[in-house]
N, C-alpha and C positions, 0 to 999 in steps of 0.2 A: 252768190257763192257762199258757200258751208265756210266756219271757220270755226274750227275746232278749237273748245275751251281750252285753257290753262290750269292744269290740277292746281287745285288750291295750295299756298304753300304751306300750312300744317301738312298736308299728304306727303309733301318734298322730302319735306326734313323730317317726317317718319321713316320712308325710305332710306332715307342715308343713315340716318340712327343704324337701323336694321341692316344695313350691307357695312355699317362699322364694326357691328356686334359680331357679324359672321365671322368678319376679317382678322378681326381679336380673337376668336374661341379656333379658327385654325391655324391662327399663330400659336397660343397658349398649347393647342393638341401636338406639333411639331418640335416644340421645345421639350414637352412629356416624353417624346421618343425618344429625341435627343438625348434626354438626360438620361431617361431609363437606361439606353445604350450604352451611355458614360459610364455609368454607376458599373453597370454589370461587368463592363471591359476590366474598370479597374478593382474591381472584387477579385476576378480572375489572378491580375497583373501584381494585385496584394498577397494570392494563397499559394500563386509562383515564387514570388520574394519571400515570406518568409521558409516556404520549404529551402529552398536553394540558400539561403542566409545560414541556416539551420543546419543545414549538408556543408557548407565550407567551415565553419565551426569548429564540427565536428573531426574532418578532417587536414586540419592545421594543427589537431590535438589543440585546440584552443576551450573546449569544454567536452568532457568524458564521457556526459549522457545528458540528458535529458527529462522533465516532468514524467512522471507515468512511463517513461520509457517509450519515447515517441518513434515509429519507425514510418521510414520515406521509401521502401519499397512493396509493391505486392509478397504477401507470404504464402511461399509453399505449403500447399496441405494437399494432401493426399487425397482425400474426400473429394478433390475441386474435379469434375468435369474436363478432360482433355481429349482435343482435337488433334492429330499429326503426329512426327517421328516425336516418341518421347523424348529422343537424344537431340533432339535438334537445336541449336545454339542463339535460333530467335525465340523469345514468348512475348505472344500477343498478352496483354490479360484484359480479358473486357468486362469492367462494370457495368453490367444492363438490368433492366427491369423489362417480364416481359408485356409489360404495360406504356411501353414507352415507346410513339409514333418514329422517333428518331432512330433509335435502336432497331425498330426492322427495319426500318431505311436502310440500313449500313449490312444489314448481311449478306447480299451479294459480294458487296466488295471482301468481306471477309472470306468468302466461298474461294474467290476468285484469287487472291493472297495464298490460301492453304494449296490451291491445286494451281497457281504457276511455284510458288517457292518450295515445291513437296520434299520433304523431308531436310529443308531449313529454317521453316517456321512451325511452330508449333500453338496452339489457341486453349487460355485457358480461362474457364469460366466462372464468374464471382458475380455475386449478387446483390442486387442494388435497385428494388423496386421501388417506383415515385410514389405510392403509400402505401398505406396496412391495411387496406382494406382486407376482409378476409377474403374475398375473391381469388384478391392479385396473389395473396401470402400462398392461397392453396394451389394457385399458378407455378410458382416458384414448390410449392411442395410435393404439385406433380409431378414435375422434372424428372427429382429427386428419384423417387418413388418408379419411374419408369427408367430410371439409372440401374435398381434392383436388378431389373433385369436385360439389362445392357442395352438400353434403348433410350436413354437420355437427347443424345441431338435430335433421333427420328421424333421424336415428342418434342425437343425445343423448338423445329420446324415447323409444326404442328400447332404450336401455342402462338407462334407469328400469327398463321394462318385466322386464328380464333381470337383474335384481341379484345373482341368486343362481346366474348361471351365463355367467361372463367369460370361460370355455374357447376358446381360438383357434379351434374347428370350430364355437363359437356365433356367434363374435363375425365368422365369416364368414358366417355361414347368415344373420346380421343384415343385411349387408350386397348379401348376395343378393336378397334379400325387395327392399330400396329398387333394384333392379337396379344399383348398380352396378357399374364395368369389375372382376370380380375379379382377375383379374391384377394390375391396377396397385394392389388393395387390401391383397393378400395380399404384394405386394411392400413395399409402402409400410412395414406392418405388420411383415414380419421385417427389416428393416431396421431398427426402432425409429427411424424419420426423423423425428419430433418429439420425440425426448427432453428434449435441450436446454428445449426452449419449456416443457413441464411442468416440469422442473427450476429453469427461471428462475420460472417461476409460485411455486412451492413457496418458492423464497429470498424473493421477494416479500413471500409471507405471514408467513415467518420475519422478516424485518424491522419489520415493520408489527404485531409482534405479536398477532397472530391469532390466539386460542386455542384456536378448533373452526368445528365446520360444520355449516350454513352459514355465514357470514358476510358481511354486505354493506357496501358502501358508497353511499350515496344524494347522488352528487357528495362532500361532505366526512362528512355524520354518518354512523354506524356502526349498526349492527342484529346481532346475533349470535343464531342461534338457532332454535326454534320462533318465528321471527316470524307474527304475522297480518294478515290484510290491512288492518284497519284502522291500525294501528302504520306499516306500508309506507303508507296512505295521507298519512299525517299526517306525513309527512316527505318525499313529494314534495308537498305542496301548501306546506311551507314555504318549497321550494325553488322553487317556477313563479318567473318573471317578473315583477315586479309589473304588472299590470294584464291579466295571461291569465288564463282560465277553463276547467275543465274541459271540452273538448268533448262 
């Protein structure tokens, strides 16, 4: 009868070395997550406290202002991109980049928000690209640019559509497609004649502590993130009027 050797034991205790090493580097890799998640959670839970620290402060008249004049809400400007009844007594405001995978994620729900709450909520648009690359910036300064001629959202749809190709020969062919005046686009465009306004947008978010994107404000409360649509519902129905209803 055959009887099968016995690995030598230097082979054994190589082996076990080797599935100890494993055992350690996916422990070590699950604590990295852990933590990483830790960290991030309470970065959030940090830039929430001290806005909110800041806001009762201020309203206990317990301090009058502020360094540089720090403000904790979105600012009205004129220039910003709006979506629905002007009059309407909710505003979304969404810091996006249209560079940012999460950020098209979220726009159906946002679709779907404007057209059940029609003429209770209203969407307005501030900017907040994840870099400077000049791609993204001429992204964002297409928009603009196609705002000129009153075609801003048809184009912000348009730039969802295109994420992965911001090239100034796309970001005209985009433009073509909705007909507008190329000329005036492709001028508007190398000109960078909205710079300024994304710029201010961006200081905005730097102020208001903003940590990513998307990011909303629903009149005063804040949303960050993979939001869903039910979380966005439940924050404008805190917000209605007392005694409106859903149309």
């Amino acid at each position: 009868m055959f009887k099968r050797k016995k690995a030598p034991n230097y082979l054994r205790i190589i082996s076990l070395v080797i599935m100890i090493v494993i055992i350690l580097y996916l422990i070590a890799v699950a604590m990295f997550i852990f933590n990483f998640n830790e960290a991030k959670n309470q970065h959030l839970k940090n830039l929430l406290s001290q806005k909110n620290l800041e806001k009762n402060l201020i309203s206990q008249n317990l301090i009058s202002y502020l360094k540089d004049d720090r403000i904790f809400l979105p600012q009205e400007d004129a220039a910003a991109p709006t979506l629905g009844d002007p009059k309407a007594p909710i505003t979304i405001y969404e810091y996006s980049g249209f560079d940012c995978g999460y950020s098209q994620t979220v726009q159906p729900i946002l679709k779907t928000l404007l057209q059940k709450y029609q003429g209770q909520v209203k969407l307005v648009w501030k900017d907040l690209p994840l870099n400077s690359s000049a791609e993204t910036v001429n992204a964002h300064l297409a928009a603009y640019c196609a705002q000129e001629q009153n075609k801003f959202w048809q184009y912000h749809d348009l730039l969802w559509q295109n994420q992965k190709n911001f090239s100034s020969a796309n970001l005209s062919q985009l433009a073509k497609n909705l007909k507008l005046n190329l000329s005036q686009f492709n001028n508007c465009l190398e000109q960078k004649k909205y710079l300024d306004q994304i710029n201010k947008n961006i200081a905005e978010a730097d102020e208001l502590l903003i940590p990513g994107t998307p990011h909303f404000y629903i009149n005063d409360q804040e949303k960050t993130g993979l939001i869903t649509l039910a979380e966005m519902e439940q924050a404008i129905l805190a917000e209605l009027p007392a005694g409106q209803k859903v149309k």
